[in-house]
C-alpha positions in Angstrom: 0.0 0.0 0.0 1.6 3.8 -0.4 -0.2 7.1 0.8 0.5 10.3 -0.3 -0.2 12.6 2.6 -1.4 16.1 2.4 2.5 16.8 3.6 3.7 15.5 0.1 5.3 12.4 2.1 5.3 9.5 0.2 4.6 6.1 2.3 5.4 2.3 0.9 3.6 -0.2 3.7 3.6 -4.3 3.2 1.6 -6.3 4.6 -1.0 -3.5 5.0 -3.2 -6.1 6.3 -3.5 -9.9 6.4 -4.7 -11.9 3.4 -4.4 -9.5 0.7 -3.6 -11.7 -2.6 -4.3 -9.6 -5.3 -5.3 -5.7 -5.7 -9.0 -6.6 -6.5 -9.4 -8.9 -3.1 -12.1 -7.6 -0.3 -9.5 -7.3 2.0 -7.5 -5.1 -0.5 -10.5 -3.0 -1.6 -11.2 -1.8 2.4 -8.0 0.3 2.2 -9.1 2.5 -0.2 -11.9 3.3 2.2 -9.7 5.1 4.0 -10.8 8.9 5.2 -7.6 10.8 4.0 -6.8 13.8 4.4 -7.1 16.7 1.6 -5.2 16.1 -1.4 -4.0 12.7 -0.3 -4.5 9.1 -1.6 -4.4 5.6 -0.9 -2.9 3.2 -4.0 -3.3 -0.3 -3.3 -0.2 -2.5 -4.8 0.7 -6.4 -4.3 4.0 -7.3 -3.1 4.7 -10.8 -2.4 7.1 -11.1 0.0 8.4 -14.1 -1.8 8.4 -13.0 -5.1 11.7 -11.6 -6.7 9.9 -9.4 -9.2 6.8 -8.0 -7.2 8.6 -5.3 -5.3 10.6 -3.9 -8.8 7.3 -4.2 -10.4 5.6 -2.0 -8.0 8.1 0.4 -7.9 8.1 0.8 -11.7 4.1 0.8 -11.6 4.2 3.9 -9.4 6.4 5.7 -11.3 5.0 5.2 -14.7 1.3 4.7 -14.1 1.1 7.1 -11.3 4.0 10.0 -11.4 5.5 9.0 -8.6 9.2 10.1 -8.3 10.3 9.5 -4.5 9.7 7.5 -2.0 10.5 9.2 1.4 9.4 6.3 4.3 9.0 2.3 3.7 7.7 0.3 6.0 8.3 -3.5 5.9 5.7 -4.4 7.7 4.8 -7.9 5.3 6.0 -11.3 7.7 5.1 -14.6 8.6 4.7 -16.3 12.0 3.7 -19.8 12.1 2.0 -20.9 14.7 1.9 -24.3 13.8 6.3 -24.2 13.4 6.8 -22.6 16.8 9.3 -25.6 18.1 12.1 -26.3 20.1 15.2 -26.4 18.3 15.3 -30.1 18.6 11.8 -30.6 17.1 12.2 -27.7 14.3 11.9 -28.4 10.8 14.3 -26.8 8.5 11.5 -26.5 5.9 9.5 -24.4 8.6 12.7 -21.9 9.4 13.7 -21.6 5.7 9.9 -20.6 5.2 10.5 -17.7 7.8 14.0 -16.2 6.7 12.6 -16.4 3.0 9.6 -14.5 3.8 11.0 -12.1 7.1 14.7 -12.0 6.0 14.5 -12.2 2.0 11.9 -10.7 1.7 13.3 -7.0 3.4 16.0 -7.5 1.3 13.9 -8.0 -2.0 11.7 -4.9 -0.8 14.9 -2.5 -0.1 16.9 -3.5 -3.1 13.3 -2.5 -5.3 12.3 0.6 -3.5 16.1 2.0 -2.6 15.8 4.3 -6.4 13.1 6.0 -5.3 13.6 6.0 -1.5 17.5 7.2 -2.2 15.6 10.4 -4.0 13.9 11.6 -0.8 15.4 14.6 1.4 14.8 12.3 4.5 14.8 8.8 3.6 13.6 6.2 6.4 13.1 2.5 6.5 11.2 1.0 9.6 11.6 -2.8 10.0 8.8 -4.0 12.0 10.8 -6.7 14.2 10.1 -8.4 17.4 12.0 -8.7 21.0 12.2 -12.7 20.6 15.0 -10.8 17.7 17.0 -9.2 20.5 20.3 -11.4 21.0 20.8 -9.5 24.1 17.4 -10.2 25.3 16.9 -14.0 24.4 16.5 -15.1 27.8 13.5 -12.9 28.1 11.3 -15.2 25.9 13.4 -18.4 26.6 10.3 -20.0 27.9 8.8 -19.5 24.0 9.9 -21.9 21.7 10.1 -19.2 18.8 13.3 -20.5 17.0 11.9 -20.3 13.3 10.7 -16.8 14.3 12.9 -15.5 16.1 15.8 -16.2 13.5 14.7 -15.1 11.0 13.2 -11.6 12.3 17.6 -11.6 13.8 18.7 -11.6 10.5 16.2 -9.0 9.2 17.7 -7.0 12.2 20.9 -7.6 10.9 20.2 -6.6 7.9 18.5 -3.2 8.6 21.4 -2.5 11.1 24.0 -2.8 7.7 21.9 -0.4 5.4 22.4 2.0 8.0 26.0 1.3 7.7 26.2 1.2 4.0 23.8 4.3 3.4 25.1 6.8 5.7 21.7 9.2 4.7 19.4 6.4 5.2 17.4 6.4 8.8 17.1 2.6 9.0 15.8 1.2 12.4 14.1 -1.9 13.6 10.8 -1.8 15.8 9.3 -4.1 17.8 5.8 -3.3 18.1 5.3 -4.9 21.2 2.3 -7.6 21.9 -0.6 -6.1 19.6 -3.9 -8.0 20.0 -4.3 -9.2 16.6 -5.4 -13.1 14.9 -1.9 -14.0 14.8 -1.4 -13.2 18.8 -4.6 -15.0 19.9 -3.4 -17.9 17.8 0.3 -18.0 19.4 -1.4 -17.5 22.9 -3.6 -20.2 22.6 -0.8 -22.4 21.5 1.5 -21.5 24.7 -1.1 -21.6 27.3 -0.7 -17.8 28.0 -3.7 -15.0 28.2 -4.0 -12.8 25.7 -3.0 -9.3 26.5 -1.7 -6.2 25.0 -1.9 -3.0 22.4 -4.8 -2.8 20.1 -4.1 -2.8 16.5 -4.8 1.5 16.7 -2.2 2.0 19.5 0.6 0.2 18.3 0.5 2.3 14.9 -0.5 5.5 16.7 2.9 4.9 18.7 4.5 3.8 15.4 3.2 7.1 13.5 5.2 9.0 16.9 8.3 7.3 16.3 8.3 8.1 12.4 7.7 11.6 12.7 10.7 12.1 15.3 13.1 9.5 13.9 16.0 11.5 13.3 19.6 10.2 11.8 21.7 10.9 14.8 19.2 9.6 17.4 16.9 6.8 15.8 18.7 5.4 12.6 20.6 2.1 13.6 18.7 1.2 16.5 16.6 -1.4 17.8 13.6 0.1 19.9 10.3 -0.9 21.6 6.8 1.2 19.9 7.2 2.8 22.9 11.1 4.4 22.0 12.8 2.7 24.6 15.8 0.9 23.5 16.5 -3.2 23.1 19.5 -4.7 22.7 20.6 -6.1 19.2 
């Protein structure tokens, strides 16, 4: 999905929400319900995660179907979590964690490689990872008691890779967010599976507090950190 705001920022979101396939789906055809504000619009795309042409396509689609030059914030938001793969490391299936670095590690590469032309035109260029704390080396122990291998690795790399754009694009405010436990289908799925009640942010307060963090993220105080929705700091 990309918005235009009234501001003349330019915003490239995956996984804008869950089981969009195509364009024309229901689920697609809700966003462009949207109430925006004056002189902005909502253009629903399909990226794949998976898919190594999607991303380029899209990018080339905006540009030459709908004028648009510059991409100033991407959001790779698109990911998979399996409940059904959430396994020790002695019960996990290879198939299951390849599945989860294609789509949560691959697949932020596939989207940055496509959308770095038109994201390297903006003045203030920013890509938000949305990651998790089971990705914080430093804080493993914290959700040792869930066995989130597949998950968790994958989402480590992602980090890893966000943390080396920053590194390799010196203009680029590249961070990594973990939004913290949002009450979505997903969440009620994994709680039920673990025994654990369900609890935490609602879908509108985790991107309210994600909207706060964009709109200060600054190169010398966000870009190449790791940080709760709230802006405190994790560990890598």
């Amino acid at each position: 999905m990309t918005v235009q705001r009234n501001t003349d920022t330019v915003v490239l979101v995956t996984g804008a929400t869950k089981g969009v396939r195509a364009p024309g789906s229901t689920e697609a055809n809700s966003l462009s319900q949207f109430n925006c504000a004056q002189d902005s619009r909502v253009l629903v795309v399909k990226i794949n995660a998976q898919s190594e042409t999607d991303a380029s396509d899209v990018v080339q689609a905006l540009a030459s179907q709908h004028g648009i030059d510059r991409l100033d914030i991407v959001i790779a938001n698109a990911g998979i979590f399996d409940v059904a793969a959430h396994q020790k490391v002695v019960d996990m299936k290879l198939a299951d964690l390849q599945e989860h670095i294609d789509v949560n590690a691959y697949g932020v590469i596939r989207l940055f490689q496509s959308t770095w032309p038109l994201l390297g035109k903006s003045e203030k260029p920013t890509f938000l990872l949305n990651s998790a704390g089971a990705a914080s080396m430093g804080g493993m122990k914290t959700f040792a008691h869930f066995p989130l291998a597949s998950y968790a690795a994958s989402k480590m790399l992602a980090n890893f890779f966000v943390l080396r754009l920053q590194i390799e694009h010196p203009n680029l405010i590249a961070f990594a967010v973990h939004p913290g436990s949002v009450v979505t289908e997903n969440r009620t799925a994994a709680a039920a599976k673990l025994g654990v009640p369900v609890e935490g942010l609602s879908v509108d307060e985790c991107v309210s507090s994600l909207l706060s963090l964009l709109d200060g993220a600054t190169l010398a105080t966000t870009s190449g950190t790791f940080v709760n929705v709230d802006g405190t700091p994790i560990p890598w």
